[in-house]
Structure formats: C-alpha cells, structure tokens
Biopython code that builds the backbone (N, CA, C, O; Angstrom):
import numpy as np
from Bio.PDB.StructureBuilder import StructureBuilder

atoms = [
    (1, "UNK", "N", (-2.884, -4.846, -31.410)),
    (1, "UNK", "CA", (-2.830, -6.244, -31.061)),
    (1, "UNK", "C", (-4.090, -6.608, -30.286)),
    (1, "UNK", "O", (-4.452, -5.786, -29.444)),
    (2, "UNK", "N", (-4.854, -7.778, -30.451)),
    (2, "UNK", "CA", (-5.816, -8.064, -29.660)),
    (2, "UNK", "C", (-5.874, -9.653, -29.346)),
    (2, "UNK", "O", (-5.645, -10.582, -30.121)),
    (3, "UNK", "N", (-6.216, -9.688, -28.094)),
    (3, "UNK", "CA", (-6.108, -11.019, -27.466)),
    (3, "UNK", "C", (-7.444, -11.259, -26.906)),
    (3, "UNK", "O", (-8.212, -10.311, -26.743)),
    (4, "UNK", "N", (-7.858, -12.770, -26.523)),
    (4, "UNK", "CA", (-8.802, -13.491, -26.449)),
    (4, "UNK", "C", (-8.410, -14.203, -24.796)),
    (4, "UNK", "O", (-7.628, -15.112, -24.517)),
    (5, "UNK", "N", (-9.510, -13.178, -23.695)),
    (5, "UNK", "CA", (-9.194, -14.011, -22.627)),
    (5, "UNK", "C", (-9.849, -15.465, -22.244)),
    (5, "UNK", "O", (-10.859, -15.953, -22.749)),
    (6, "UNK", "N", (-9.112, -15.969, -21.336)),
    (6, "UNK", "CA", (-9.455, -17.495, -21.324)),
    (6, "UNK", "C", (-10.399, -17.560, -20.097)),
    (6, "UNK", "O", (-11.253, -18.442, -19.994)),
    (7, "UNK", "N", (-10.165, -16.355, -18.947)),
    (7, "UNK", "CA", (-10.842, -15.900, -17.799)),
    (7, "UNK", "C", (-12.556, -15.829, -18.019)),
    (7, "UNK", "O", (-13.468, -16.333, -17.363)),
    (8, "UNK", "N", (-12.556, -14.908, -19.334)),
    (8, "UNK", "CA", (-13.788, -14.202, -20.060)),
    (8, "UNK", "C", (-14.151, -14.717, -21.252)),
    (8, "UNK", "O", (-13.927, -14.019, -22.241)),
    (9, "UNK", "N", (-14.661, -15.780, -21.397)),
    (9, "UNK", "CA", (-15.329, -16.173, -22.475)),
    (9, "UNK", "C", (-15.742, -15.160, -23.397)),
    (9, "UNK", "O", (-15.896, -14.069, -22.847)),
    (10, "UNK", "N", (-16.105, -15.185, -25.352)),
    (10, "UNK", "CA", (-16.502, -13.936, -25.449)),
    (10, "UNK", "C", (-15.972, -12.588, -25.656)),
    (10, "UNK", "O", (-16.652, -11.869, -26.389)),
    (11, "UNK", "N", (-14.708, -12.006, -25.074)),
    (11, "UNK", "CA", (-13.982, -10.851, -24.631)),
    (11, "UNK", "C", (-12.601, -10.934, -25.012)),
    (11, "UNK", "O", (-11.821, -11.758, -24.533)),
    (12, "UNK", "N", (-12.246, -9.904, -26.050)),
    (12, "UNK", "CA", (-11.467, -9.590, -26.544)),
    (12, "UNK", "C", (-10.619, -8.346, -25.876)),
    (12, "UNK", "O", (-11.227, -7.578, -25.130)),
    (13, "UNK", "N", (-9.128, -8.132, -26.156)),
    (13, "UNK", "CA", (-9.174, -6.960, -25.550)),
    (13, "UNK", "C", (-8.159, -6.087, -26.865)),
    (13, "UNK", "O", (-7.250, -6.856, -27.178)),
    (14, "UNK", "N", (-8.100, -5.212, -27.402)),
    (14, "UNK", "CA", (-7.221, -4.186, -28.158)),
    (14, "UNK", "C", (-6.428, -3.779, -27.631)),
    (14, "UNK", "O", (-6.821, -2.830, -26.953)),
    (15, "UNK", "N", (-5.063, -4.028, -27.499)),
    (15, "UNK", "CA", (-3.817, -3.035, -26.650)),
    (15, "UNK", "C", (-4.309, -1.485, -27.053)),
    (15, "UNK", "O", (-4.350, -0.972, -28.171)),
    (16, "UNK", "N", (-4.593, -1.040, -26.026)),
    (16, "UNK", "CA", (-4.295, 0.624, -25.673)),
    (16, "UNK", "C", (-2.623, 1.011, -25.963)),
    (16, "UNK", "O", (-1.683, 0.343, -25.532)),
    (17, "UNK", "N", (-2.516, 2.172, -26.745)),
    (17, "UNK", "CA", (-1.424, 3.287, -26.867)),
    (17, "UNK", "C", (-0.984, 3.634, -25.621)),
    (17, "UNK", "O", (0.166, 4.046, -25.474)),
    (18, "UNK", "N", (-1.997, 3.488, -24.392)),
    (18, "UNK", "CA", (-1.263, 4.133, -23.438)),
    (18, "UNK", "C", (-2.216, 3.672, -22.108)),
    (18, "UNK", "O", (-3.296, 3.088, -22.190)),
    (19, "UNK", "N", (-1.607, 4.043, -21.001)),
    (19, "UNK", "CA", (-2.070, 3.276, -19.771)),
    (19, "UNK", "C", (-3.236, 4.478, -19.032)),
    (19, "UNK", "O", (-3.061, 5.596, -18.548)),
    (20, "UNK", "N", (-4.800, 3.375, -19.286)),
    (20, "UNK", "CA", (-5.808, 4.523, -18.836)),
    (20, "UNK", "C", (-6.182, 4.330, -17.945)),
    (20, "UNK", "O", (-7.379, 4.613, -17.998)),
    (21, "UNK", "N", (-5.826, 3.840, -16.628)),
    (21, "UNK", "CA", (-5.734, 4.100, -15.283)),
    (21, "UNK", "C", (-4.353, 4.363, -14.582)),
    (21, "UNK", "O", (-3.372, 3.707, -14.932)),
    (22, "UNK", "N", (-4.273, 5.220, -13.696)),
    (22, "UNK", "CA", (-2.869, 4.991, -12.889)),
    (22, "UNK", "C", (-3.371, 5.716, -11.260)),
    (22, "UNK", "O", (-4.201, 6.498, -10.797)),
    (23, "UNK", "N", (-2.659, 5.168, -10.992)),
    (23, "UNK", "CA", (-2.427, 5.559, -9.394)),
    (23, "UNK", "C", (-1.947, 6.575, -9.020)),
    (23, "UNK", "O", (-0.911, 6.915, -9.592)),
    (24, "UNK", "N", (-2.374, 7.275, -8.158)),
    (24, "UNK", "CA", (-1.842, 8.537, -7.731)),
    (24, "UNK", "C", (-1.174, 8.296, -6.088)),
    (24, "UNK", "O", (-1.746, 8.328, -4.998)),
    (25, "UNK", "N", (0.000, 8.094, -6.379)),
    (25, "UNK", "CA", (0.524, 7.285, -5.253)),
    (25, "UNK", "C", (0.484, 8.296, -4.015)),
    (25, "UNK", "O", (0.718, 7.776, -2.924)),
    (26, "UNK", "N", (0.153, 10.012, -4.035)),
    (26, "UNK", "CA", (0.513, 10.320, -2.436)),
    (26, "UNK", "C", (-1.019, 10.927, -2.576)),
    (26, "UNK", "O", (-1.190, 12.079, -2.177)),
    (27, "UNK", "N", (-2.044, 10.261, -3.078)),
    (27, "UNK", "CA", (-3.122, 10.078, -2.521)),
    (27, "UNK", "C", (-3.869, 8.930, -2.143)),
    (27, "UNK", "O", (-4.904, 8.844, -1.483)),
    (28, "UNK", "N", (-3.010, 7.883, -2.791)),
    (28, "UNK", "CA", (-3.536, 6.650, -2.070)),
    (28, "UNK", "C", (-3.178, 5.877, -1.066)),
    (28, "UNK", "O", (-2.083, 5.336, -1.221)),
    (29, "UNK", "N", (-3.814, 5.614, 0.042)),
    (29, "UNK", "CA", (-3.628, 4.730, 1.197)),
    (29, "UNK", "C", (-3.587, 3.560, 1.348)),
    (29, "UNK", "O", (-3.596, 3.205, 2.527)),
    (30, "UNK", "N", (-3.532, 2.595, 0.421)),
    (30, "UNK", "CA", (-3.560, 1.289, 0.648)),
    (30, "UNK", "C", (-5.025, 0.369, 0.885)),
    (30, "UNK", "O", (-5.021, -0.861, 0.937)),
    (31, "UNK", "N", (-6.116, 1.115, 1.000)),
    (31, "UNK", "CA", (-7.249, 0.311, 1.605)),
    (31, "UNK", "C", (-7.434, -0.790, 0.501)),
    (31, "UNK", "O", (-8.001, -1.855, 0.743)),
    (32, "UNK", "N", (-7.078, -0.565, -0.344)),
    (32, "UNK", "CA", (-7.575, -1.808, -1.375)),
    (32, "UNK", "C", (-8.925, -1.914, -1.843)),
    (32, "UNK", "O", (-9.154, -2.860, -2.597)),
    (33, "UNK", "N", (-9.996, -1.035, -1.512)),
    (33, "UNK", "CA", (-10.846, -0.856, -2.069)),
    (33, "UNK", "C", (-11.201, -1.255, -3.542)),
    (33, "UNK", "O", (-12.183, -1.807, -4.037)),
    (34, "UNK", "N", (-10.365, -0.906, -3.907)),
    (34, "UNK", "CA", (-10.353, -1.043, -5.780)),
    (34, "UNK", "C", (-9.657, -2.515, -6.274)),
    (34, "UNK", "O", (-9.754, -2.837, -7.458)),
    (35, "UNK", "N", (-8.898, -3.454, -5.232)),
    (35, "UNK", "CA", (-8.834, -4.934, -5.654)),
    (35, "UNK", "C", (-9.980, -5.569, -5.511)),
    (35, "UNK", "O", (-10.295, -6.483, -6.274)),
    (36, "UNK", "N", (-10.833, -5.117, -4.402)),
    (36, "UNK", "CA", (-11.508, -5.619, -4.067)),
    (36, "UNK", "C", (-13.158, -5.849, -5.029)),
    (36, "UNK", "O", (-13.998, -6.745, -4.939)),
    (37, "UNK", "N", (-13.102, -4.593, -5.927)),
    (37, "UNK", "CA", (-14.213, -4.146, -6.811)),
    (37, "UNK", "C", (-13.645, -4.640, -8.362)),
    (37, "UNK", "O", (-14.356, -4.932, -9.323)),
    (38, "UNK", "N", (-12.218, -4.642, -8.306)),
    (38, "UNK", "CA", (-12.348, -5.162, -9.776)),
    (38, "UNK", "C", (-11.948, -6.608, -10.200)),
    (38, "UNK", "O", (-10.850, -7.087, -9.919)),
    (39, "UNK", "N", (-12.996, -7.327, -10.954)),
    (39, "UNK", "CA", (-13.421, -8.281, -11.465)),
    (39, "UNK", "C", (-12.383, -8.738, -12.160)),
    (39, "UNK", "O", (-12.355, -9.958, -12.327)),
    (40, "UNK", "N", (-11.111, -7.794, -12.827)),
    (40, "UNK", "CA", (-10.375, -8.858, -13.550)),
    (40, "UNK", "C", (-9.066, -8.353, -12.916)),
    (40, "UNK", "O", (-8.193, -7.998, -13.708)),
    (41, "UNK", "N", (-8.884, -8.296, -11.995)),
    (41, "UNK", "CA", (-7.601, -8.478, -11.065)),
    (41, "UNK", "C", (-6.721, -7.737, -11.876)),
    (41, "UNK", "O", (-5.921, -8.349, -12.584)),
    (42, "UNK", "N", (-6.762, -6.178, -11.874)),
    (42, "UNK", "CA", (-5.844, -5.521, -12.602)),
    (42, "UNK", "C", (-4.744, -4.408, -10.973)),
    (42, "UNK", "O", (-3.772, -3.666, -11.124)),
    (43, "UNK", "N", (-5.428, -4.758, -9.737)),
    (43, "UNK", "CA", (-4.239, -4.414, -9.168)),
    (43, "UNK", "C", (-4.135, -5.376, -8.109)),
    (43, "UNK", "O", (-4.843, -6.375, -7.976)),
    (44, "UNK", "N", (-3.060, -4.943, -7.258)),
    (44, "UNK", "CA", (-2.366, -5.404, -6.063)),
    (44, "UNK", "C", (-1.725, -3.837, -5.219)),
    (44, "UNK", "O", (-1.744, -2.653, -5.558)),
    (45, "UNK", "N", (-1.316, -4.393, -4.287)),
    (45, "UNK", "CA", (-0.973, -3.956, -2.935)),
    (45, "UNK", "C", (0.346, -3.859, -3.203)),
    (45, "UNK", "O", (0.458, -5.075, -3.358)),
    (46, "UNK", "N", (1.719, -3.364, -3.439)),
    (46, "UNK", "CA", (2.640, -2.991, -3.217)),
    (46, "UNK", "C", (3.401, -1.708, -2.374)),
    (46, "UNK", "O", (3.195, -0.515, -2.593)),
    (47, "UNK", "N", (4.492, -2.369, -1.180)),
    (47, "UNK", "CA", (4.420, -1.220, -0.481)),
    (47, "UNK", "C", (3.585, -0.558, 0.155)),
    (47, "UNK", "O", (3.976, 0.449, 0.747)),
    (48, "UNK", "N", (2.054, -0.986, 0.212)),
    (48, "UNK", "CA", (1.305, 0.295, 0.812)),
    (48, "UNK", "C", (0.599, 0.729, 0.280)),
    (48, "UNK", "O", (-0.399, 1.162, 0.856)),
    (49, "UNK", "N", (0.762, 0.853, -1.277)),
    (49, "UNK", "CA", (0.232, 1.577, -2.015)),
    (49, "UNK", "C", (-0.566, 0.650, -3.422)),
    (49, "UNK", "O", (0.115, -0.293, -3.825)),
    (50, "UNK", "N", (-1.797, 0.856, -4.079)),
    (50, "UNK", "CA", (-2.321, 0.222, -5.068)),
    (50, "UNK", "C", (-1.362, 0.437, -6.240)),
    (50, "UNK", "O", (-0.731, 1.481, -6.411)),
    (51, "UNK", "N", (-1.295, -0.823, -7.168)),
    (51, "UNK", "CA", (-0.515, -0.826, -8.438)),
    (51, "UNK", "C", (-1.254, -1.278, -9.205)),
    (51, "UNK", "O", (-1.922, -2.276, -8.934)),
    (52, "UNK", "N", (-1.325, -0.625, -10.414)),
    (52, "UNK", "CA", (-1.835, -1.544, -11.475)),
    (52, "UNK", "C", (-1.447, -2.353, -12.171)),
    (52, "UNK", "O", (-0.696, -1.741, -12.930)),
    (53, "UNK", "N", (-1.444, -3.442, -12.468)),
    (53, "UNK", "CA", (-0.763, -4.619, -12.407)),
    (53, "UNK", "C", (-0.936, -5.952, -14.221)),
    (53, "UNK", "O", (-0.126, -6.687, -14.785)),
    (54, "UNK", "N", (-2.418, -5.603, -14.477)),
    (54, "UNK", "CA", (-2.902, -5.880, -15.512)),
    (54, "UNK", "C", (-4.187, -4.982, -16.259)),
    (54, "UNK", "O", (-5.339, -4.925, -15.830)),
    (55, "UNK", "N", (-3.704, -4.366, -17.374)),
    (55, "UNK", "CA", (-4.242, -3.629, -17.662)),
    (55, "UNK", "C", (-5.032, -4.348, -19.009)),
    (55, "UNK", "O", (-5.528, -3.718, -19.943)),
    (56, "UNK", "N", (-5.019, -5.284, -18.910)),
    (56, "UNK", "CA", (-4.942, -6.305, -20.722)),
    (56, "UNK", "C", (-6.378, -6.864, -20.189)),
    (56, "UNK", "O", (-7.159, -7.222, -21.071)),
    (57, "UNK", "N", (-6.614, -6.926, -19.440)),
    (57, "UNK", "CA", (-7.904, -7.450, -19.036)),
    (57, "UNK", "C", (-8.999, -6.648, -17.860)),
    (57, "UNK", "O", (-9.737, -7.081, -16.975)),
    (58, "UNK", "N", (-8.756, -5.647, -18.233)),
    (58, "UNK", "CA", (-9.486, -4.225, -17.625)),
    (58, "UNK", "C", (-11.073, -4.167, -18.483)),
    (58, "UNK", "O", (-11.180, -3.984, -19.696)),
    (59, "UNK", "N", (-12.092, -4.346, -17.631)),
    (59, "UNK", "CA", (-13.365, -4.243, -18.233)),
    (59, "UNK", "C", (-13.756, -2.760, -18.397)),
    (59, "UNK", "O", (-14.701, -2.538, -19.153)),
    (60, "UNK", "N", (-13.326, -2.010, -17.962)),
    (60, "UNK", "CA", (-13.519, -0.690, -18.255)),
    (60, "UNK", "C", (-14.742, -0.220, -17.610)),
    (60, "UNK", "O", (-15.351, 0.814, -17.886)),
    (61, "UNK", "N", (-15.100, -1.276, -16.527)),
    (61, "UNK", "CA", (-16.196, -0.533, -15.773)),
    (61, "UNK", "C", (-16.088, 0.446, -14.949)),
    (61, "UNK", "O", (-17.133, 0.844, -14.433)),
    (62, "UNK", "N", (-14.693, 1.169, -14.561)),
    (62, "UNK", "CA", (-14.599, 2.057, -13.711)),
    (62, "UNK", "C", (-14.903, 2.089, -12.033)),
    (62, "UNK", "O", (-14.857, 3.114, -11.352)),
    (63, "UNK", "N", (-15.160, 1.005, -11.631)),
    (63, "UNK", "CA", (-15.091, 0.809, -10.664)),
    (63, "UNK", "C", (-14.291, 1.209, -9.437)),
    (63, "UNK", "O", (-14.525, 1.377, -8.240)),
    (64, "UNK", "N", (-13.188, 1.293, -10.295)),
    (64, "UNK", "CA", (-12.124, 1.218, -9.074)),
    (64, "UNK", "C", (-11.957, 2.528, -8.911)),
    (64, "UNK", "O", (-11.617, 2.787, -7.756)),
    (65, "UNK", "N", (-12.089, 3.744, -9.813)),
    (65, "UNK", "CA", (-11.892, 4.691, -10.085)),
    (65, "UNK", "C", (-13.586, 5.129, -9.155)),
    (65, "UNK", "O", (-13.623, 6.286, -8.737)),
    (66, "UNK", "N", (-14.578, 4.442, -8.938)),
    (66, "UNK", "CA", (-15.815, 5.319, -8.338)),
    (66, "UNK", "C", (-15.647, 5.103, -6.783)),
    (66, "UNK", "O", (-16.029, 5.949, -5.975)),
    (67, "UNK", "N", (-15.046, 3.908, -6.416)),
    (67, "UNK", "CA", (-15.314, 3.217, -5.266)),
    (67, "UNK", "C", (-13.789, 4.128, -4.201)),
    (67, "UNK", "O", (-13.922, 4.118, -2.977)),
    (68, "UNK", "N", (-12.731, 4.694, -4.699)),
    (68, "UNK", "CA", (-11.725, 5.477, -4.388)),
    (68, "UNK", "C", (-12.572, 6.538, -3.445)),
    (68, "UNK", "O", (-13.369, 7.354, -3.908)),
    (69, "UNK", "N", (-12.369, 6.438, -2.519)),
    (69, "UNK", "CA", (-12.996, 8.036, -1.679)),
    (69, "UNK", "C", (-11.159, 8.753, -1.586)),
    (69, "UNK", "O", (-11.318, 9.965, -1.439)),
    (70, "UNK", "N", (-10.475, 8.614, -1.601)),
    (70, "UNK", "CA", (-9.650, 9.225, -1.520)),
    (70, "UNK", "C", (-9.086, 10.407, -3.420)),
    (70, "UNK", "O", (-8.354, 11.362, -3.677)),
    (71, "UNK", "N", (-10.018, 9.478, -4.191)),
    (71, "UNK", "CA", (-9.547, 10.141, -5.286)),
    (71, "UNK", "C", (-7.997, 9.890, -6.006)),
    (71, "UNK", "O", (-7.402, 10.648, -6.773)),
    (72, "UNK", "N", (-7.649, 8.809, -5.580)),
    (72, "UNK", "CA", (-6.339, 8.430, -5.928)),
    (72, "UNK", "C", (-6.555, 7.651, -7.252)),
    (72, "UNK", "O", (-5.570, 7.825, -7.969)),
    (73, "UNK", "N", (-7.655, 6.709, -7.949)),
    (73, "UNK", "CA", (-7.288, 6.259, -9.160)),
    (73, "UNK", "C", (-7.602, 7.583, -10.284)),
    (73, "UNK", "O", (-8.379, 8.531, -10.173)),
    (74, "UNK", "N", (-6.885, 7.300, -11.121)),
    (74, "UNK", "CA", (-6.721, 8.267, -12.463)),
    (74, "UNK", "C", (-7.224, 7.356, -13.923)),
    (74, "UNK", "O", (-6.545, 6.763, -14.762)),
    (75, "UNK", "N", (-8.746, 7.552, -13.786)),
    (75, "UNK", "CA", (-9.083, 6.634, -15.045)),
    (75, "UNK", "C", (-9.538, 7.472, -16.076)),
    (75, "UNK", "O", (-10.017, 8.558, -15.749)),
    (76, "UNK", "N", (-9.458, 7.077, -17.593)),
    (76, "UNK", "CA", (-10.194, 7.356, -18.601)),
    (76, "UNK", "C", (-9.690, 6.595, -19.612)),
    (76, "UNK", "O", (-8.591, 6.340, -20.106)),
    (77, "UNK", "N", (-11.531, 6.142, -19.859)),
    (77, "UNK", "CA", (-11.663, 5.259, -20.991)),
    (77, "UNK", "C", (-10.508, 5.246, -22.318)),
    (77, "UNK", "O", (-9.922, 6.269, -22.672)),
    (78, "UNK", "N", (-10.350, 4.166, -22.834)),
    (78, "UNK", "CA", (-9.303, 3.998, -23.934)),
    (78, "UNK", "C", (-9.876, 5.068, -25.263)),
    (78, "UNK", "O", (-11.012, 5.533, -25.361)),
    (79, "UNK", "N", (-8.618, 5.297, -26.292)),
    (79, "UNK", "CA", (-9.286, 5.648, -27.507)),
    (79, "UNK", "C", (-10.157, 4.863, -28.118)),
    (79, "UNK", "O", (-10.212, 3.641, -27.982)),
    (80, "UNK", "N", (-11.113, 5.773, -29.055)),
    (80, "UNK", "CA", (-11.821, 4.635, -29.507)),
    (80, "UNK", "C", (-10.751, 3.482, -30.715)),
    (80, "UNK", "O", (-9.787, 3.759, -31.429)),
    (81, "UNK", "N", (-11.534, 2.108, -30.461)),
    (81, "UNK", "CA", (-10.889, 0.898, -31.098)),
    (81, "UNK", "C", (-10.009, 0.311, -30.422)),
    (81, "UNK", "O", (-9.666, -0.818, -30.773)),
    (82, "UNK", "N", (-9.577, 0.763, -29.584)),
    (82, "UNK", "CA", (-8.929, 0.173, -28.153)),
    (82, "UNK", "C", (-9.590, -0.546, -27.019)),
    (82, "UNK", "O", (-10.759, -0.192, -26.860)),
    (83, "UNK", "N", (-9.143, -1.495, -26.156)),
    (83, "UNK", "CA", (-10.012, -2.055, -24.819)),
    (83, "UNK", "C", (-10.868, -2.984, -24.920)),
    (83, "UNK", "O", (-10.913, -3.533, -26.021)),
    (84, "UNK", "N", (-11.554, -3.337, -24.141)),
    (84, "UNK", "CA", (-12.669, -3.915, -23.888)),
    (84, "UNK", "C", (-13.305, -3.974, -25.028)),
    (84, "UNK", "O", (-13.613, -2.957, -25.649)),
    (85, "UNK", "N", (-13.678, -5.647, -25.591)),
    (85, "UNK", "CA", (-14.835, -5.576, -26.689)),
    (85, "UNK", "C", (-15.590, -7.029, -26.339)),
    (85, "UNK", "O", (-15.083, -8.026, -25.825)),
    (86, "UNK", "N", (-16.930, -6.828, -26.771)),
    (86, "UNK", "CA", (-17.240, -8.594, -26.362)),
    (86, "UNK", "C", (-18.467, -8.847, -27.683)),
    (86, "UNK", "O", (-19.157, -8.066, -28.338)),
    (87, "UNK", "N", (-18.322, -10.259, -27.664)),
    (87, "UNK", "CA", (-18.872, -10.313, -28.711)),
    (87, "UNK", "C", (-20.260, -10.920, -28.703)),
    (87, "UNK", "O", (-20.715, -11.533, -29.669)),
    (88, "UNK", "N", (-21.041, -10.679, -27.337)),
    (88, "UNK", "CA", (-21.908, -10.929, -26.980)),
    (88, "UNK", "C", (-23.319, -9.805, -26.794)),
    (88, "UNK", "O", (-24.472, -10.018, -26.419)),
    (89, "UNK", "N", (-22.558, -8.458, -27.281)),
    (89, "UNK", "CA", (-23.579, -7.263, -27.141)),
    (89, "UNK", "C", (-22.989, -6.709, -26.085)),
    (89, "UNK", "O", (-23.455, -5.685, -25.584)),
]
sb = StructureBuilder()
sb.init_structure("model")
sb.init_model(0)
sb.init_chain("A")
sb.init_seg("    ")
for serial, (resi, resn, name, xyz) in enumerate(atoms, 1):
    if name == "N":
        sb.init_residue(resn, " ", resi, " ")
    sb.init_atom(name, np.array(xyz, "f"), 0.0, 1.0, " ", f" {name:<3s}", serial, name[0])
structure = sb.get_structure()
C-alpha cells in the first residue's frame, strides 16, 4: 500500500511488512531526544518512556536511532520497495 503525505510534498511512503524502529523500553529514559530530532513526528513520550507512534511517515534518516546515547532505539532500514520514496531525487 502506498500513500501520499500532505505534510511532505513529493513523498510517498510503501507500508513496511514490519516495524523498523522500536524502542527498547528498559534502556530508555525518557529524554526525548529522538522527538526532538525527528522531522515527521513518529514518537511521543508515554509513561516515561519513548513510543513510536507513526511509522507511515518515517524519513528513514535515522536520526533518532544516532542521537540515542543510551542505545535504546532499535532501527533498520525497511526491505527494499518499502518506506520512504520521493519523487524529487
């Protein structure tokens, strides 16, 4: 399935088979670091702990996954034909 965000001009996204970030909840602390770095608002703050929240509009820059000093996000890129596509180069 692929959808056309209204956020991102341009940018398509392919549903992923499966969820390629997750949280590693008893290593993460809450700093929010990673809402704060990603551009298309794929988490929030629940409890304490980061959630991922929208994964349909994930740029796949990894951000959130570099900016973690604790090592709590769990990312890897989609299969190929999945994710992030734009039609701008």
């Amino acid at each position: 399935m692929t959808t056309t965000s209204k956020n991102f001009p341009g940018v398509e996204w392919v549903k992923a088979t499966a969820d390629f970030i997750q949280v590693d909840d008893g290593k993460c602390s809450g700093c929010a670091d990673c809402i704060k770095v990603c551009l298309a608002g794929c988490f929030k703050i629940e409890n304490g702990k980061a959630r991922v929240t929208n994964l349909g509009e994930c740029m796949e820059c990894a951000s959130c996954w570099y900016i973690c000093e604790r090592e709590a996000i769990i990312f890897s890129w989609p299969e190929g034909g999945a994710g992030f596509r734009t039609r701008f180069g």
